[in-house]
Structure formats: structure tokens, C-alpha cells
C-alpha positions in Angstrom: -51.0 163.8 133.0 -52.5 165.9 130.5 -50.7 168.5 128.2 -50.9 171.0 125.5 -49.7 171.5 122.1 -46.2 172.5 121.4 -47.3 176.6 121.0 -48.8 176.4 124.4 -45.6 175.2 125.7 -43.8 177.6 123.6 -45.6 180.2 124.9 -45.1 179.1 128.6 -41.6 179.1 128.1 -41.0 182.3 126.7 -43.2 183.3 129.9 -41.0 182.2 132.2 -37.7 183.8 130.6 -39.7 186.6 131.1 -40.8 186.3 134.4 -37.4 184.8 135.4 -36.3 188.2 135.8 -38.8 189.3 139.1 -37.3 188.7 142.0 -40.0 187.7 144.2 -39.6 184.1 145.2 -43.4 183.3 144.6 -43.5 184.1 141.1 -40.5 182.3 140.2 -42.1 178.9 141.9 -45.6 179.5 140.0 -43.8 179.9 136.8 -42.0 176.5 137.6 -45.4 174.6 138.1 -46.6 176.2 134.7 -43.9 174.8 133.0 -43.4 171.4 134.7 -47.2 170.8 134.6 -47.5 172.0 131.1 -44.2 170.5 129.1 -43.9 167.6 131.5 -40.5 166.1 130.1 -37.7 163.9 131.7 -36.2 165.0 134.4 -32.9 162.6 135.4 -30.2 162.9 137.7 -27.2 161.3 138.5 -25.6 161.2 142.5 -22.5 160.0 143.7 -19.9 160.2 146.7 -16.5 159.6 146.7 -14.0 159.2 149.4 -10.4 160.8 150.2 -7.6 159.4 152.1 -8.7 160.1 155.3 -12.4 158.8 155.4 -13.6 162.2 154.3 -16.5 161.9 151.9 -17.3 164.8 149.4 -20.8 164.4 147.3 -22.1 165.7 143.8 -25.1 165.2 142.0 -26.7 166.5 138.5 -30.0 167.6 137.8 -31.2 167.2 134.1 -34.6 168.3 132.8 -35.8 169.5 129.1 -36.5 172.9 129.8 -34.6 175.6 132.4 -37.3 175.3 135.8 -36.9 178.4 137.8 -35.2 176.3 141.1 -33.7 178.1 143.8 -30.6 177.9 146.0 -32.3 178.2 149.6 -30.9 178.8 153.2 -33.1 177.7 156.4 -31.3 178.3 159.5 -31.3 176.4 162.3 -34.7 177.4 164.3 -37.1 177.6 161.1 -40.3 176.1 161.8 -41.8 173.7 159.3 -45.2 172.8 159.3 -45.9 169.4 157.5 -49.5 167.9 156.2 -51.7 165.1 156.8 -53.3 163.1 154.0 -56.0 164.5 154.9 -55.2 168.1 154.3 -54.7 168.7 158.3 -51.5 170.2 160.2 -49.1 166.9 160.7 -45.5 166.3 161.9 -44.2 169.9 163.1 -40.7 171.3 164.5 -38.4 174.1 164.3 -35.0 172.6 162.5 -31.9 172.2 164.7 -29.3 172.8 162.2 -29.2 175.1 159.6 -29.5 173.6 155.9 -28.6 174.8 152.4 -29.8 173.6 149.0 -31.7 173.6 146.2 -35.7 174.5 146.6 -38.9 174.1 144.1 -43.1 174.4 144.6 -42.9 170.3 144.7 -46.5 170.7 146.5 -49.3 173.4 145.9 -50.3 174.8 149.0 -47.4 173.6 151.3 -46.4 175.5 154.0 -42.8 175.7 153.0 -40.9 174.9 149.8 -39.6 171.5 149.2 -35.9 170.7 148.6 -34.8 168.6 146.0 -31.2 168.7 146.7 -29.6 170.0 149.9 -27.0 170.0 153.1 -26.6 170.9 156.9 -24.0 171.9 158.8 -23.8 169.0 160.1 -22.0 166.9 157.1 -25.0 165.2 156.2 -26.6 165.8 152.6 -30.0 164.2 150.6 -30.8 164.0 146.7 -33.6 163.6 145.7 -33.8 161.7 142.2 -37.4 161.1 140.0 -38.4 157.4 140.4 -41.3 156.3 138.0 -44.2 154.2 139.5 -43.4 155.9 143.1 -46.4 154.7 145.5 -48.2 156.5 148.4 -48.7 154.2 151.6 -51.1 154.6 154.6 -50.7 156.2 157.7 -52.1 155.9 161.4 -54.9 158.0 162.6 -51.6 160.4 165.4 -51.5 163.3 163.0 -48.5 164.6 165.1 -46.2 161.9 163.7 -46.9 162.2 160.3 -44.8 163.8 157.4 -45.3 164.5 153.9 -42.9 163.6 151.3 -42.7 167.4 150.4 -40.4 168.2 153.8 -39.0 165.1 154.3 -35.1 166.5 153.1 -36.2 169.2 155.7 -36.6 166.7 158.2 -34.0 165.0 157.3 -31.2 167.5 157.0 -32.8 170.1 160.2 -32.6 166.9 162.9 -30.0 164.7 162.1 -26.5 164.8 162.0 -25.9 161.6 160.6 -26.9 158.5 158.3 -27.1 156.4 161.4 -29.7 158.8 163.0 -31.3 159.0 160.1 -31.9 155.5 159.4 -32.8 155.0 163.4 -35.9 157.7 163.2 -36.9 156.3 159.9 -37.2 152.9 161.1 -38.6 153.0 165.1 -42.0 154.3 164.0 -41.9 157.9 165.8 -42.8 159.2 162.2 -45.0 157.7 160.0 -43.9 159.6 156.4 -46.9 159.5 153.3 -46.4 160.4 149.3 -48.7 163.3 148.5 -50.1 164.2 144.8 -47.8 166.2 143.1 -50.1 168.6 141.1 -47.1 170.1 139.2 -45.6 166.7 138.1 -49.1 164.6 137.8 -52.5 165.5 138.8 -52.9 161.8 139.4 -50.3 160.2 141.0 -47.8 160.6 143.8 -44.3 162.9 144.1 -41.9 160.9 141.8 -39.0 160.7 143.8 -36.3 158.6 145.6 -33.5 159.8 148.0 -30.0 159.0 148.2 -28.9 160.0 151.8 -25.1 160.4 152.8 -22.9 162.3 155.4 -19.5 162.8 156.0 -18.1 159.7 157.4 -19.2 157.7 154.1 -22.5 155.9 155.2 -25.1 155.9 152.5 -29.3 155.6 152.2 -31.7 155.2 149.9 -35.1 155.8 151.0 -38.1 154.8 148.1 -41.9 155.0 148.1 -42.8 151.9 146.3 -44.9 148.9 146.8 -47.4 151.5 149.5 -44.2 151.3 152.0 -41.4 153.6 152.6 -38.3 151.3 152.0 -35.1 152.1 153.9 -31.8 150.6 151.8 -28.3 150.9 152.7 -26.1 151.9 149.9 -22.8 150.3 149.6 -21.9 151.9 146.2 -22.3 155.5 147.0 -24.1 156.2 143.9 -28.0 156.8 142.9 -29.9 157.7 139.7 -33.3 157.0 138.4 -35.5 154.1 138.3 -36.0 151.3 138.5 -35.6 150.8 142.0 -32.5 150.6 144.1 -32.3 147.0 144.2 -32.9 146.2 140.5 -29.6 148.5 140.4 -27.9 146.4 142.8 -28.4 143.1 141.0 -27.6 144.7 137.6 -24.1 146.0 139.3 -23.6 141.9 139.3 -22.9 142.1 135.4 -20.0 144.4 135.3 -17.6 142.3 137.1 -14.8 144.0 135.7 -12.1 146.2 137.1 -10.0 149.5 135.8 -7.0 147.4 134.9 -6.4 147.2 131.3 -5.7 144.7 129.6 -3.2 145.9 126.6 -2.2 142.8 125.2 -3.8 139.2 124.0 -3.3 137.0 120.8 -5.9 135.7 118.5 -4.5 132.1 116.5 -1.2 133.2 115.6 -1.8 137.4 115.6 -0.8 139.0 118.3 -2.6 141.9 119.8 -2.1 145.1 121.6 -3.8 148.3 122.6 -3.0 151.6 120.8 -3.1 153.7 123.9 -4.6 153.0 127.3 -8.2 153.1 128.9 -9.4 149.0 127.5 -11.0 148.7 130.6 -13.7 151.2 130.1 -14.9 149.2 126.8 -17.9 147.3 128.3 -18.9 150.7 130.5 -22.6 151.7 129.4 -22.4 155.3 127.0 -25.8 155.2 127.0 -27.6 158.3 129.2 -30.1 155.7 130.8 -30.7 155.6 134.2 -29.3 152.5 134.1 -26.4 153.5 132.1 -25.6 156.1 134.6 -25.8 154.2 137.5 -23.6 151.8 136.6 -20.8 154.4 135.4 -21.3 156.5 138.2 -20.5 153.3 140.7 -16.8 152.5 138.5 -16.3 155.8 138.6 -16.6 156.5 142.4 -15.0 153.3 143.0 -12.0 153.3 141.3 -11.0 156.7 140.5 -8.2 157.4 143.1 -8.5 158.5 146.2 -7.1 162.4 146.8 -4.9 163.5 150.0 -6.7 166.3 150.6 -10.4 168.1 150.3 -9.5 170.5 147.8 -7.8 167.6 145.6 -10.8 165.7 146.4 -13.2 168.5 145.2 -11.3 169.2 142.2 -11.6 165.6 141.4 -15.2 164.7 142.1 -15.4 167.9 139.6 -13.9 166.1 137.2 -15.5 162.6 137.8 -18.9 165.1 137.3 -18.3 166.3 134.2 -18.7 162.7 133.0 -22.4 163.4 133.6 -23.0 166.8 132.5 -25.3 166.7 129.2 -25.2 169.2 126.9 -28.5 170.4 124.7 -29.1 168.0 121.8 -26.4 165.1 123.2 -29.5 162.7 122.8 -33.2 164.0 121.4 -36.0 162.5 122.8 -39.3 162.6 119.9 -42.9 163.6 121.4 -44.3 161.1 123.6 -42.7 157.9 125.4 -41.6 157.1 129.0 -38.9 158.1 130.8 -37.7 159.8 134.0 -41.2 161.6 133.6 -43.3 161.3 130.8 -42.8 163.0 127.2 -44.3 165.8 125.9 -46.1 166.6 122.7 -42.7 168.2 121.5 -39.7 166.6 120.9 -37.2 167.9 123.6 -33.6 167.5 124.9 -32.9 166.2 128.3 -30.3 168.9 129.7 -28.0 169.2 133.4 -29.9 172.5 134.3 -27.3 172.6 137.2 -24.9 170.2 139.3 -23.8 170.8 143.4 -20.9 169.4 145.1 -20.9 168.7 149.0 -17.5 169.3 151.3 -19.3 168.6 154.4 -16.4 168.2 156.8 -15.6 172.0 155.7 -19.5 172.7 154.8 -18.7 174.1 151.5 -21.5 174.2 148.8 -20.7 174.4 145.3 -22.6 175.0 142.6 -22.4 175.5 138.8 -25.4 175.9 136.2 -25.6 175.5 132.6 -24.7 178.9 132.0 -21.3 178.4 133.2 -18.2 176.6 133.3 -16.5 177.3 136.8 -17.7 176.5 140.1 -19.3 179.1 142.9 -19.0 178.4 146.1 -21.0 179.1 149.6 -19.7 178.5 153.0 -22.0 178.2 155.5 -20.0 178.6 158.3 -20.1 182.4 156.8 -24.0 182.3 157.2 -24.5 181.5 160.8 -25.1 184.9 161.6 -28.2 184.9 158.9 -31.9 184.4 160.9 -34.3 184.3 158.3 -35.4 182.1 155.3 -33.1 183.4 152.0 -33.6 182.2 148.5 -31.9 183.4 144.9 -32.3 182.4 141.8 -30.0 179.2 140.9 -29.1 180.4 137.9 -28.2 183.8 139.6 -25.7 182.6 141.8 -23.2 181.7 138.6 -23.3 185.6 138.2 -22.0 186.7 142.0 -18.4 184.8 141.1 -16.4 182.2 143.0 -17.7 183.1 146.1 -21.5 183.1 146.0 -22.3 183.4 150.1 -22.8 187.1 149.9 -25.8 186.5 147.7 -27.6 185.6 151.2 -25.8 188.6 153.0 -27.8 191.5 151.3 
């Protein structure tokens, strides 16, 4: 990937503040692919599910990146048609979705017929995150154009078919689609879409889905949790070095000295502080783990809040200098890895909750409110902080 000088990104920067204030969906997506393609920095997330009492599941994720990219909160309802693409540039995999699906959108691919989500849920309990995985491979398809589906709509797919991890796991699996990683121009001219996707519904089953090693790999999850690379199982079999539980330990003696905590909370010593991928993962699996379980879904939504906040990064926590790896690579700049925004999932009630950088209290959409809505809506993300608590009449008007 090539980039400019710091005062070109500057400059595109104070562009998109700007333009961030026209309203037309298809400037807001250009201006993200100028500043993506141009400052290029890390862009990190951190996903999670926990359970209540009942079997209900309830999942959050974050979304990190170094500069604000102009995402937006999108509704497709059930009967939008989506038009996929062929390696080859030609009209692949096609269908109208069954079940309507909420989330959050960007221009993942230039010249796509639809946007591409990178975080959403249907009405159906089921939600996908997608997370940036480095070193994400592309992998051949068959000569049936019908059957084959680019990267860019596979959450479509995904959340406007299926009403379950089961089903989900079945259709990727039996061949009926045969799913390819395109270029993504706005993240790297050269190589394909970065991304993984952690895959969960309502009953608690869990996927990860990865482009790596020319194949698309289909894991179950049996932590609930996803972040970055490397891949899933390398994440796994590092899980195998925190044996430890939440109970503290308060007391112990040393020769003749005995010992004895100060306050509670021992057991978190050997958790990772550091913002790695692999820090996070590994935090975000005690934490959805252990933290108890809440009797009902507004207790259980007030605590995954709280178990989120744990992830939220605010600007300067950690400084990254110009160049390096990372969940993307560096610009010429030195930069600040930033949670742009962070969703929760209620899908047995199909509440959607969001909450940007620009605020400190949760707005929330229900989309049993938007079944009457027929056509493709989008806002801003970071308007929907500014319509209050509850942010569904943003797709009313």
C-alpha cells in the first residue's frame, strides 16, 4: 500500500469533517475510501457474547481505527435484492434477502453493487462482526457464476438467509456457494479484504469464518469471543496459558511472613493490559466467561455495557509512531488507535444499540418498529448519538 505525507493526510482529514456534513450517502462512502486508502492506520476490534440465565445471548463488539471513517448505521429490509460479483468482474451469487437486517455499512469494495457491512443483525437473532485479519488470502472458485459470492456481501448473505448459526454453518459447508476474497482498493491496492467474522445468534452458538491459506475456514467458537489476528486457532491454543480462574486468592505465606491482599480482584493479575489483539482476546474470553450471568435482558444489557467499556480506548491510551505492522499497516504519521463506535445485540427482543465516541449513553433501535419501512435507509453513525435514546425514528423520516 502506498501513502502520502502527513499534510496530505491532514488535508484529507479536514476534508472529510467537512464533507461529513452532506447528507448524501455517496459522498460520505467516497470520503471514507480517501481516508482509509490515504492514512491507512490500524483498525482493531474486539467481539464478544455473553449469556443470561435463561440461554439468551446478548452480543457487543468495538470498532477501533486512528482516524473517525464516515461508517453508516444501514437498514435492508427483508426483500432487498443484492447482486454479488465474480472474480472475474461478472454478475455472481444473486437474491432478494428474506429477513430484514440492521448494522453498520462502509464502501468495503469500489464498484459493488451494494454497500458492504462490517457489523450487523437480522430479525432473526442472528448477528456477524467482521474483524481485520492480516495476511487474509483469496481462494479459487468453479467456473457456475451463480453460486459464487464475494467477500463484500457475505454478512448480507449471511444475516438476509439464515436464521441461525446451524444454518449458517450448513450453507457454508455443502458447496451450494462457493465464496472468493476480492481486492480491497480502499484498504490495499494489492491484496485481498482484510477481514474475519465472528458469527453468533441467540441461542449461544458461535462461528468464525477466515480467508486464509486460499480456503474459506469454518471454526466453531466455544469462547464466544473474536478480535484480530493471528488466526482463530493460534487464539485457541494461546487461551491454554491462562488456566486460571476469577477466584482470588487473598492469602499465602512466604518463609515465616505471612501474606494477604489489600482489597480484592488478585485474580486479574496475570490478565494481559496490553491493547494487542492478543491481549484482547484473551480478556475478552475471562470476561465473558466469568462475569455473572444476569436474570433478565435488560440486566444482561446493562452488563455486557459494562463488560464493554473494558474495551473502549480513548485517544492517546497507546501512540503508535509512523510506520510498523499492525491490524493494518502504519502510516507516515504517528497516530492513535481509537473505538470510533461500539454496538450491542438483544436479539431475542431485536434491539440494536449503539454508542460512538462522541458520547457516553447508549441509543437504541428496535426493529420490530421498522418492519413497516420498504426501502434501503442509511444515517450517519455518528448521527444517530444526536436523535437520543431512541434512535429508530432516524429511519422513519
Amino acid at each position: 500500500m502506498s501513502y502520502c505525507c502527513m499534510l496530505i493526510a491532514e488535508i484529507l482529514t479536514m476534508e472529510y469533517v467537512i464533507m461529513k456534513n452532506i447528507k448524501a450517502l455517496t459522498s460520505l462512502l467516497v470520503a471514507g475510501s480517501l481516508i482509509i486508502s490515504s492514512v491507512g492506520n490500524a483498525f482493531a476490534c474486539t467481539s464478544l457474547m455473553v449469556m443470561d440465565k435463561k440461554g439468551n445471548a446478548y452480543h457487543a463488539r468495538t470498532m477501533e481505527f486512528s482516524v473517525q471513517i464516515p461508517t453508516s448505521l444501514t437498514y435492508f429490509p427483508a426483500g432487498t435484492k443484492i447482486e454479488s460479483a465474480t472474480p472475474a468482474g461478472k454478475k455472481g451469487l444473486s437474491f432478494n434477502t428474506q429477513y430484514a437486517i440492521l448494522g453498520m455499512s462502509a464502501n468495503l469494495i469500489p464498484g459493488a453493487k451494494q454497500v458492504g457491512f462490517v457489523e450487523g443483525a437480522n430479525d432473526q437473532g442472528v448477528s456477524v462482526s467482521m474483524n481485520w485479519l492480516n495476511d487474509s488470502t483469496s481462494q479459487a472458485v468453479g467456473t457456475d457464476d451463480t453460486k459464487i459470492l464475494a467477500a463484500n456481501d457475505l454478512i448480507s448473505w449471511m444475516l438476509g438467509n439464515f436464521k441461525s448459526v446451524a444454518e449458517i454453518k450448513a450453507a457454508m459447508t455443502n458447496g451450494s456457494t462457493e465464496l472468493w476474497n476480492p481486492i480491497s482498493i480502499p484498504f490495499d491496492k494489492s491484496a485481498p479484504m482484510p477481514g474475519h467474522y465472528a458469527i453468533n445468534d441467540k441461542t449461544g452458538a458461535a462461528l468464525v469464518v477466515e480467508f486464509t491459506n486460499g480456503k474459506a475456514n469454518v471454526y466453531d467458537n466455544p469462547v464466544g469471543v473474536m478480535t484480530n489476528g493471528p488466526d482463530f486457532p493460534w487464539h485457541l491454543q494461546n487461551l491454554n496459558n491462562y488456566t486460571f480462574t476469577n477466584v482470588d486468592k487473598n492469602t499465602g505465606q512466604l518463609g515465616k511472613l505471612k501474606l494477604g491482599t489489600q482489597d480484592a480482584g488478585i485474580a486479574l493479575t496475570a490478565l494481559p493490559s496490553a491493547q494487542t489483539s492478543q491481549g484482547r482476546f484473551v480478556k475478552a474470553a475471562f470476561y465473558a466467561n466469568y462475569v455473572g450471568k444476569a436474570n433478565s435482558p435488560d440486566e444482561a444489557i446493562n452488563t455486557l455495557g459494562h463488560i464493554m467499556n473494558n474495551f473502549d480506548r480513548p485517544v492517546d491510551l497507546t501512540v503508535d509512531g509512523a510506520g510498523g505492522v499492525g491490524d493494518g499497516a502504519r502510516s507516515k504519521s504517528i497516530s492513535s488507535e481509537v473505538t470510533e463506535w461500539t454496538v450491542m445485540n438483544d436479539p431475542t427482543r431485536n434491539l440494536y444499540y449503539v454508542r460512538s465516541i462522541g458520547a457516553l449513553n447508549w441509543s437504541v433501535i428496535d426493529m420490530n418498529q421498522l418492519k413497516d419501512v420498504k426501502t434501503i435507509k442509511s444515517v450517519s453513525t455518528y448521527d444517530v448519538d444526536k436523535a437520543g435514546a431512541n434512535a429508530f425514528t432516524l429511519f422513519l423520516k
